[in-house]
Each structure stands twice: as structure tokens, then as C-alpha cells.
N, CA, C and O atoms as a GROMACS GRO file, in nm:
protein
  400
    1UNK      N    1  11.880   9.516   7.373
    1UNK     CA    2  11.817   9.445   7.481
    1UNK      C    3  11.782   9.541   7.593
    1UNK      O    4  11.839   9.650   7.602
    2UNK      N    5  11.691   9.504   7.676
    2UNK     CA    6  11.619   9.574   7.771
    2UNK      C    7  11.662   9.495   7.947
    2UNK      O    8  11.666   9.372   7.948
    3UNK      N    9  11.686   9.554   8.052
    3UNK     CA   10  11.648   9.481   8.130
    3UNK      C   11  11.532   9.491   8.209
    3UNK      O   12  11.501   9.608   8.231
    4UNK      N   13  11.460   9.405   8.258
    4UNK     CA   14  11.332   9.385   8.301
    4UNK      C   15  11.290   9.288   8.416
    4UNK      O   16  11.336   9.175   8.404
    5UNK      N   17  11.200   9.316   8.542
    5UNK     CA   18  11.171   9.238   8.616
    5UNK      C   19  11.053   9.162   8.601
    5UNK      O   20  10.954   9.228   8.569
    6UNK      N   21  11.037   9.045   8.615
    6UNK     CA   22  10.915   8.927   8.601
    6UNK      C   23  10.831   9.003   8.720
    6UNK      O   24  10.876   9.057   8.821
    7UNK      N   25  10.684   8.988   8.672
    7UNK     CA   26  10.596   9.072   8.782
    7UNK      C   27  10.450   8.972   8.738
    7UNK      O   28  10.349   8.968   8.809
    8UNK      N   29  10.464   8.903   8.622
    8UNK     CA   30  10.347   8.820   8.673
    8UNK      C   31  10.357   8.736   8.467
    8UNK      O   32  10.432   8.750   8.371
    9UNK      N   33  10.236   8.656   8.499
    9UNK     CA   34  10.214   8.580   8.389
    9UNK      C   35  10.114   8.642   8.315
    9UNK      O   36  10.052   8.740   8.357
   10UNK      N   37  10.086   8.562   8.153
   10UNK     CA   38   9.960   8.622   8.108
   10UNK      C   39   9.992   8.512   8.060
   10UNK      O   40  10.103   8.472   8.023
   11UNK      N   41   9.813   8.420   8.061
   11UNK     CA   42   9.782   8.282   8.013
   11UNK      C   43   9.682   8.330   7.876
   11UNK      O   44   9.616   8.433   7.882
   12UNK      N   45   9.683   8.253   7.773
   12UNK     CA   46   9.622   8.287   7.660
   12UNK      C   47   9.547   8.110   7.626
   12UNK      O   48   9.619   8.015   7.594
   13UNK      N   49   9.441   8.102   7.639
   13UNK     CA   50   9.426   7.980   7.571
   13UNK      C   51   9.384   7.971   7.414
   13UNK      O   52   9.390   7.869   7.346
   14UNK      N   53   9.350   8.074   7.380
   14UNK     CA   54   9.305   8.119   7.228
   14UNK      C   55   9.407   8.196   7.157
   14UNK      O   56   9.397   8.319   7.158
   15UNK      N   57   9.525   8.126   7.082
   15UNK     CA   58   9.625   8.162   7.034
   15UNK      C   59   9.656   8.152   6.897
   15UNK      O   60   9.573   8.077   6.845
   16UNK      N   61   9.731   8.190   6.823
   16UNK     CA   62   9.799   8.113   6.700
   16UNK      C   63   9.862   8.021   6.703
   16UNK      O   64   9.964   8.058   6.761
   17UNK      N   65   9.870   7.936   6.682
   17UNK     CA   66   9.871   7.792   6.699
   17UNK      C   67  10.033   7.801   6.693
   17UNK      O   68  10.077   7.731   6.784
   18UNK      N   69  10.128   7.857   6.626
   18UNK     CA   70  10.286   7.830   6.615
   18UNK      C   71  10.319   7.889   6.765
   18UNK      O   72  10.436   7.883   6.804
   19UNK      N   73  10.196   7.958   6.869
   19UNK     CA   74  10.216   7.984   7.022
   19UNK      C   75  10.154   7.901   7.128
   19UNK      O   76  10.126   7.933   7.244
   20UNK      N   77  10.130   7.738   7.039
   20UNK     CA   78  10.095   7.665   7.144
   20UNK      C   79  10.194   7.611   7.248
   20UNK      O   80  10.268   7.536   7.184
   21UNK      N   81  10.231   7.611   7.375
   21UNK     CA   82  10.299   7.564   7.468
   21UNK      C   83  10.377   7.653   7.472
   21UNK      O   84  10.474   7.579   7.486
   22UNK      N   85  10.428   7.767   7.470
   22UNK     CA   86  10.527   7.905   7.484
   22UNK      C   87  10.451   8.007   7.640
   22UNK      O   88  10.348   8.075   7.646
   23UNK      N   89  10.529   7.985   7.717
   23UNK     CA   90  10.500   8.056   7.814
   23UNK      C   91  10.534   8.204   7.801
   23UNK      O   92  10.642   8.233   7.749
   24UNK      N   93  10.438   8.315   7.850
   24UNK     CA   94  10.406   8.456   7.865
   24UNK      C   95  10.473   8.500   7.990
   24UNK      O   96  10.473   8.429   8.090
   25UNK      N   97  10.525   8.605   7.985
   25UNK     CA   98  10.584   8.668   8.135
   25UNK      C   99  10.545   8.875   8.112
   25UNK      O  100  10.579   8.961   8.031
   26UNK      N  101  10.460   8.869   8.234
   26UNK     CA  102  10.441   9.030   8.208
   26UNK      C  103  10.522   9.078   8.278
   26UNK      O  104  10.519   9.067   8.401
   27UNK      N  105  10.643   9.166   8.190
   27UNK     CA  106  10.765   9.197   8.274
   27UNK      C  107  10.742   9.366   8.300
   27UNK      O  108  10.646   9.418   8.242
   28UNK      N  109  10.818   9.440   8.373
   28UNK     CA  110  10.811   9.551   8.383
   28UNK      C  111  10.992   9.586   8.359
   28UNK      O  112  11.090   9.528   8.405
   29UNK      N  113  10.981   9.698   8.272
   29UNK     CA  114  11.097   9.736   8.233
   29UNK      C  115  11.159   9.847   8.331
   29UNK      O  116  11.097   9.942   8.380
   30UNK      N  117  11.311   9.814   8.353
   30UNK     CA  118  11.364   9.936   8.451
   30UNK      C  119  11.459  10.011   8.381
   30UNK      O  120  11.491   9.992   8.264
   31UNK      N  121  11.502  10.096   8.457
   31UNK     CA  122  11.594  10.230   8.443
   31UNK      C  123  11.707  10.185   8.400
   31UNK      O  124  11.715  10.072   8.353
   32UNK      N  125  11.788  10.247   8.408
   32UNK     CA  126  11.963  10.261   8.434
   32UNK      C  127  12.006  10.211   8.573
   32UNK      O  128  12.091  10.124   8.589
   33UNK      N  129  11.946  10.266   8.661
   33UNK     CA  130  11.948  10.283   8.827
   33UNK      C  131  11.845  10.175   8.889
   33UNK      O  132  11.827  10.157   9.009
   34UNK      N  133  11.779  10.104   8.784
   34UNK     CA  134  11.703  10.000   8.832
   34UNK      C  135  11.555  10.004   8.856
   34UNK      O  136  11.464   9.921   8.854
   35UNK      N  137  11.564  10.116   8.875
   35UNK     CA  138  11.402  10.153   8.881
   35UNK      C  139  11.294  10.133   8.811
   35UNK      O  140  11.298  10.176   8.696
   36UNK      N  141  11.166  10.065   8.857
   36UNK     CA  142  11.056  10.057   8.783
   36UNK      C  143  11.043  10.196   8.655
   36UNK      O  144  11.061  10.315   8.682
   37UNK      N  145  11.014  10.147   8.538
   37UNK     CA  146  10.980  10.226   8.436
   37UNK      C  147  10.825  10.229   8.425
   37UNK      O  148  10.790  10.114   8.454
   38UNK      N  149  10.730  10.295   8.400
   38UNK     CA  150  10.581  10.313   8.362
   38UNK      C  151  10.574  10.223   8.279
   38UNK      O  152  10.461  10.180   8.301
   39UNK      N  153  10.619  10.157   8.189
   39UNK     CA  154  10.609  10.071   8.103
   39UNK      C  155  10.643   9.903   8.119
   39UNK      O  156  10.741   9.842   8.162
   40UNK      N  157  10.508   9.860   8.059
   40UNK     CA  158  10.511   9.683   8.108
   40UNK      C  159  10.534   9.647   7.940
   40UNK      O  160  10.538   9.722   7.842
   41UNK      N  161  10.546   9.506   7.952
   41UNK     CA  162  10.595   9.432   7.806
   41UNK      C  163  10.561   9.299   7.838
   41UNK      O  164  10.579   9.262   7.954
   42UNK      N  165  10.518   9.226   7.762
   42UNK     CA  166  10.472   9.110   7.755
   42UNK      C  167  10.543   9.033   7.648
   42UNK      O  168  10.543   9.075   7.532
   43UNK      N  169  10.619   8.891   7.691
   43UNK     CA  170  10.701   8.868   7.614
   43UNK      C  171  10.747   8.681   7.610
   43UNK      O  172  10.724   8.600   7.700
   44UNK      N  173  10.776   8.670   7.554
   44UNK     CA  174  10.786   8.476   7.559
   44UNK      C  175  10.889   8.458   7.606
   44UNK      O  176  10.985   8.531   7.582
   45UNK      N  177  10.896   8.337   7.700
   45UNK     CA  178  11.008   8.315   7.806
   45UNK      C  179  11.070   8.173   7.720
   45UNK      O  180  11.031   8.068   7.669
   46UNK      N  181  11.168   8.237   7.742
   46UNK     CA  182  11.306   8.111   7.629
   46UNK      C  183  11.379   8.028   7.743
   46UNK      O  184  11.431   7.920   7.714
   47UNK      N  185  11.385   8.101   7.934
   47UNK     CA  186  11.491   8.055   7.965
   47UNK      C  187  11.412   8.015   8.114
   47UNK      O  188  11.492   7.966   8.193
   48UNK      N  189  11.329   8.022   8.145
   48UNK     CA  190  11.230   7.948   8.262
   48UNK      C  191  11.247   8.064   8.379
   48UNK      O  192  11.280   8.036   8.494
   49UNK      N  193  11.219   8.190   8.335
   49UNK     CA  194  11.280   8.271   8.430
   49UNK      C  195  11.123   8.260   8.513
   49UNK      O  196  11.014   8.216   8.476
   50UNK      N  197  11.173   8.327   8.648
   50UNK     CA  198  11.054   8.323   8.746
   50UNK      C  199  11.017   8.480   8.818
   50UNK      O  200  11.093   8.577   8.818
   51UNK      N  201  10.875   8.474   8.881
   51UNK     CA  202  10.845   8.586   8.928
   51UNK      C  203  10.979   8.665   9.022
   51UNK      O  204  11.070   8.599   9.074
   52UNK      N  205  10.970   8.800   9.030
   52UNK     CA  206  11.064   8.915   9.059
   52UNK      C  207  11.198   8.847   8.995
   52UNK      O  208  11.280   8.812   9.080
   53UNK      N  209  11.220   8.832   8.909
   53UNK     CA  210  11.416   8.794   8.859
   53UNK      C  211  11.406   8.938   8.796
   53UNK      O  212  11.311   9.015   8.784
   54UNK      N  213  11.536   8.945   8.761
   54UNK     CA  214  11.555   9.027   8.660
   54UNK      C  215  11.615   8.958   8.536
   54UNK      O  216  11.711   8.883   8.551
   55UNK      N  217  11.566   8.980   8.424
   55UNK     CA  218  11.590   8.921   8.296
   55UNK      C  219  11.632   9.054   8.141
   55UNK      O  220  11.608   9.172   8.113
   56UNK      N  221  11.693   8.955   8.090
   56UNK     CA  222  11.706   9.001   7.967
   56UNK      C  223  11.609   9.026   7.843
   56UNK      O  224  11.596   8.919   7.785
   57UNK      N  225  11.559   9.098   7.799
   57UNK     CA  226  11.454   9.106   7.691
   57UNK      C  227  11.479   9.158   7.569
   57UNK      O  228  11.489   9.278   7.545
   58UNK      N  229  11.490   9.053   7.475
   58UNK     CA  230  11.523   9.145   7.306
   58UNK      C  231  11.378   9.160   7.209
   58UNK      O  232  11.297   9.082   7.159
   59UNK      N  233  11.394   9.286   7.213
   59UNK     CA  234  11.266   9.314   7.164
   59UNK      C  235  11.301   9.336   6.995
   59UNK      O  236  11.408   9.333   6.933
   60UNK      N  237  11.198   9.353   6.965
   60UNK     CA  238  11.175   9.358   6.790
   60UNK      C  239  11.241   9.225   6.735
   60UNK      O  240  11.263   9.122   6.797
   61UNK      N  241  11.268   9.255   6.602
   61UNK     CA  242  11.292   9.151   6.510
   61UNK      C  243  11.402   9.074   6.566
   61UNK      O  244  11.418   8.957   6.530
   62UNK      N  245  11.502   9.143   6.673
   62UNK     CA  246  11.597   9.042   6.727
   62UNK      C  247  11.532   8.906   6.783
   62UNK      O  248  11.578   8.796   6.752
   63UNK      N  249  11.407   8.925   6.881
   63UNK     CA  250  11.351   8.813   6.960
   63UNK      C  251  11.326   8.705   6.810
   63UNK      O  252  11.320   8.588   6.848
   64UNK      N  253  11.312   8.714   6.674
   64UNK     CA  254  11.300   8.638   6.594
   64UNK      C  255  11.424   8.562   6.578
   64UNK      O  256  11.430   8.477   6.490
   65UNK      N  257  11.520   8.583   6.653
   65UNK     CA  258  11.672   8.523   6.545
   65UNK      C  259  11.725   8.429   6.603
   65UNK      O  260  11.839   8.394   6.571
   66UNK      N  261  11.654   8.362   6.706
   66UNK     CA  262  11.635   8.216   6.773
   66UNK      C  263  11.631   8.129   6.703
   66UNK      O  264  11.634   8.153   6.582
   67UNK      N  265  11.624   8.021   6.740
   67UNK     CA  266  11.599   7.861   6.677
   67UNK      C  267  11.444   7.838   6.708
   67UNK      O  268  11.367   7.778   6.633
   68UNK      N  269  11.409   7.896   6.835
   68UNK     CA  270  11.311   7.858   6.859
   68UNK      C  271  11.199   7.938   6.835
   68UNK      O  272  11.089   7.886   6.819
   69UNK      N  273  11.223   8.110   6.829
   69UNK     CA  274  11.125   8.180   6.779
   69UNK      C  275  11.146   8.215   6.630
   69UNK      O  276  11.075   8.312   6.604
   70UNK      N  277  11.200   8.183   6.546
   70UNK     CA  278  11.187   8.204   6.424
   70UNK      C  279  11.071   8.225   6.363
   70UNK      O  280  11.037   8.332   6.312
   71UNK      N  281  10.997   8.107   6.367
   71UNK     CA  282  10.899   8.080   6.314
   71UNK      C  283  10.756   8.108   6.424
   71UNK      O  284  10.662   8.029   6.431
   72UNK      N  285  10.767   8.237   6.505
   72UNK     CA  286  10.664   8.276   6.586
   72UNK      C  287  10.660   8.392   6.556
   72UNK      O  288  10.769   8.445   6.535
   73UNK      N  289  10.529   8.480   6.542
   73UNK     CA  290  10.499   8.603   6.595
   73UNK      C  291  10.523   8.637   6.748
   73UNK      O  292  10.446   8.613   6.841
   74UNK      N  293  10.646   8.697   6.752
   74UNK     CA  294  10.716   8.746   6.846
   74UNK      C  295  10.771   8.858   6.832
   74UNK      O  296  10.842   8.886   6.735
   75UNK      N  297  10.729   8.983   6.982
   75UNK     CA  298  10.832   9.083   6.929
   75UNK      C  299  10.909   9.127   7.059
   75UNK      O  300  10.953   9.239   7.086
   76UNK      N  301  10.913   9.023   7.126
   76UNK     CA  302  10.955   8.987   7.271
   76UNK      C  303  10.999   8.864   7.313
   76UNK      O  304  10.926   8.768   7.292
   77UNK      N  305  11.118   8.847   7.375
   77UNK     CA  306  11.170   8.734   7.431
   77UNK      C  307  11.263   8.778   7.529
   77UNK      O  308  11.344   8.868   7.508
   78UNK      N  309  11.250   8.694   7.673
   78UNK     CA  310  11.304   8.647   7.742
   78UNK      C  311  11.418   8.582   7.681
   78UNK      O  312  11.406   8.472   7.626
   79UNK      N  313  11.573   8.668   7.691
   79UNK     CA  314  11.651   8.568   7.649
   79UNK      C  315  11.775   8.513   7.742
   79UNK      O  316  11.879   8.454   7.711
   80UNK      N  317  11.729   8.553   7.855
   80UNK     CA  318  11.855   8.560   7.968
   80UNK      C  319  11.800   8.594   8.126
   80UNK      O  320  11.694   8.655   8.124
   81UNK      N  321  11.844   8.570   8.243
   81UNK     CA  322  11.837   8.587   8.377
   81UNK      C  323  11.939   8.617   8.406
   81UNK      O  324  12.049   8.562   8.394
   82UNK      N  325  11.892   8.747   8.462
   82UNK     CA  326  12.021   8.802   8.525
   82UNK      C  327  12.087   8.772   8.633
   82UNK      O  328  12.013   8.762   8.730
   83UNK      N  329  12.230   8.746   8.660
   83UNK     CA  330  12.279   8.688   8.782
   83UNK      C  331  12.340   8.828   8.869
   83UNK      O  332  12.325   8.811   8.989
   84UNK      N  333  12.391   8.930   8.843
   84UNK     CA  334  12.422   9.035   8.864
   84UNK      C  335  12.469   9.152   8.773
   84UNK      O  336  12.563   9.132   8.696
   85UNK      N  337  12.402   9.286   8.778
   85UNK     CA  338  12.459   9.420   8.744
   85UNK      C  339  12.509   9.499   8.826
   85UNK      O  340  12.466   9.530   8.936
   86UNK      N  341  12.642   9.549   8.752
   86UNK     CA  342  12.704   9.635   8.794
   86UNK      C  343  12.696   9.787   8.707
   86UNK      O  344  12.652   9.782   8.593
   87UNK      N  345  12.725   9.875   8.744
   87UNK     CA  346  12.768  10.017   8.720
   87UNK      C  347  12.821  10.086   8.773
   87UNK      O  348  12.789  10.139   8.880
   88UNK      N  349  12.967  10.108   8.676
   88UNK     CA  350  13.043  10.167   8.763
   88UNK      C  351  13.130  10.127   8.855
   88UNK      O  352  13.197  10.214   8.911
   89UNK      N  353  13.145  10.002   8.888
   89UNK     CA  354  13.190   9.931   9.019
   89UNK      C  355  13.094   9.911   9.127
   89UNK      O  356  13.128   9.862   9.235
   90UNK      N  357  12.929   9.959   9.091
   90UNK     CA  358  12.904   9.987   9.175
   90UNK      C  359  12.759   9.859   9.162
   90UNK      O  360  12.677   9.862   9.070
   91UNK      N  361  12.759   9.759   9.274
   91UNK     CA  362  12.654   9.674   9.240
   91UNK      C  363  12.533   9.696   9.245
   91UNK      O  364  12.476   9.697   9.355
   92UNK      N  365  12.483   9.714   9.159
   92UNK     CA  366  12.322   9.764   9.098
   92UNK      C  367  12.194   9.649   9.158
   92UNK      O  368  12.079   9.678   9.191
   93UNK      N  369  12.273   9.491   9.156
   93UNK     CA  370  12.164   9.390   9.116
   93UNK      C  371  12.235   9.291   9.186
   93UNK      O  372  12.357   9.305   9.182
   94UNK      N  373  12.190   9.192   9.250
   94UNK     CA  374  12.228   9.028   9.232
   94UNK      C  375  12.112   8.987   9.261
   94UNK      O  376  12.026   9.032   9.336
   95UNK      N  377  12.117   8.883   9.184
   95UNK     CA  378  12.011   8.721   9.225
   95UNK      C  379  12.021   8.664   9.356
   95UNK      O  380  11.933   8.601   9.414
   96UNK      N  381  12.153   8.697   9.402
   96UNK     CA  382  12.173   8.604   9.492
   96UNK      C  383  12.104   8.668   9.644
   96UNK      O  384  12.048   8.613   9.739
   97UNK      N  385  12.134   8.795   9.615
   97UNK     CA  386  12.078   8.890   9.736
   97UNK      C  387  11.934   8.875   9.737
   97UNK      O  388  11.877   8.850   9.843
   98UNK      N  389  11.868   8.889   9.623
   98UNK     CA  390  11.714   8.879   9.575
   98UNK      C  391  11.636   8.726   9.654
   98UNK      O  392  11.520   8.707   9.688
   99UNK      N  393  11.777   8.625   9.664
   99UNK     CA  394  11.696   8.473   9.690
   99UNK      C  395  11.706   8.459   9.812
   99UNK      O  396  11.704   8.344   9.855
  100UNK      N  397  11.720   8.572   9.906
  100UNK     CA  398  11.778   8.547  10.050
  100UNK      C  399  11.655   8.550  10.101
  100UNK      O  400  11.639   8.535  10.222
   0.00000   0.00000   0.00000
């Protein structure tokens, strides 16, 4: 798994049909230390996460081993919102600070 911040949507109305009603989140992937990575990912949201959270992302054949993406071309999922990271003892992240 990856962690990653929500930075915007991508709407598709011309899809494969087993991706009708599955919401898109264009996330940007971070560091160790939290930091924006050069690299974005586009990925199906399982858990209603919202713009700037930080979330969980299982990429490759894991995002298949759902109930719900099984049966999707998926190589990305949203499978979690993060409530806080730590490292080290040392707090990296909270939600809660983020919603102030």
C-alpha cells in the first residue's frame, strides 16, 4: 500500500460498463516524510474519502481482492482514510489537525 493525498476528481462518462457508478480520485502520492512525490495515480474510491485527506491506496492486483472490485478493471483503490501517522514517535499526520 501507498499513502496518498486526494487532490482532485476525474469524471469519465464513457467507461466500461462494470465502472458504471465507481467514483475516481486523482491522488498524489507522498514520501516517508510526507512530502508530495512527482507522481499522481488515479484510482477508485471504496471509502468516500474527500479532497486533501490522506488515504490508503493498494495498487496492482491487491486493489482486485475486494468484494467490490473483483470483478473491475482496477489497478487502484482507495482502501482506507487516514486518521493519523506516526514515525518514530514522531507525528507525521492527523486528520484532525487537517479539519481545523
Amino acid at each position: 500500500m501507498q499513502i496518498a493525498r486526494v487532490c482532485g476528481t476525474v469524471v469519465s462518462n464513457q467507461k466500461e460498463p462494470s465502472l458504471m457508478g465507481v467514483k475516481f480520485l486523482l491522488l498524489q502520492l507522498l514520501d516517508a516524510e510526507g512530502k508530495p512525490m512527482p507522481e499522481y495515480e488515479v484510482a477508485a474510491d471504496s471509502v468516500g474519502a474527500g479532497l486533501d485527506e490522506w488515504v490508503l491506496v493498494s495498487r496492482g492486483s491487491a486493489a482486485r481482492q475486494t468484494s467490490s472490485s473483483e470483478v473491475r478493471p482496477l489497478d487502484a483503490l482507495v482502501v482506507g482514510i487516514i486518521d493519523t501517522v506516526s514515525v518514530e514517535n514522531y507525528l507525521l499526520y492527523s486528520k484532525r489537525d487537517q479539519d481545523r
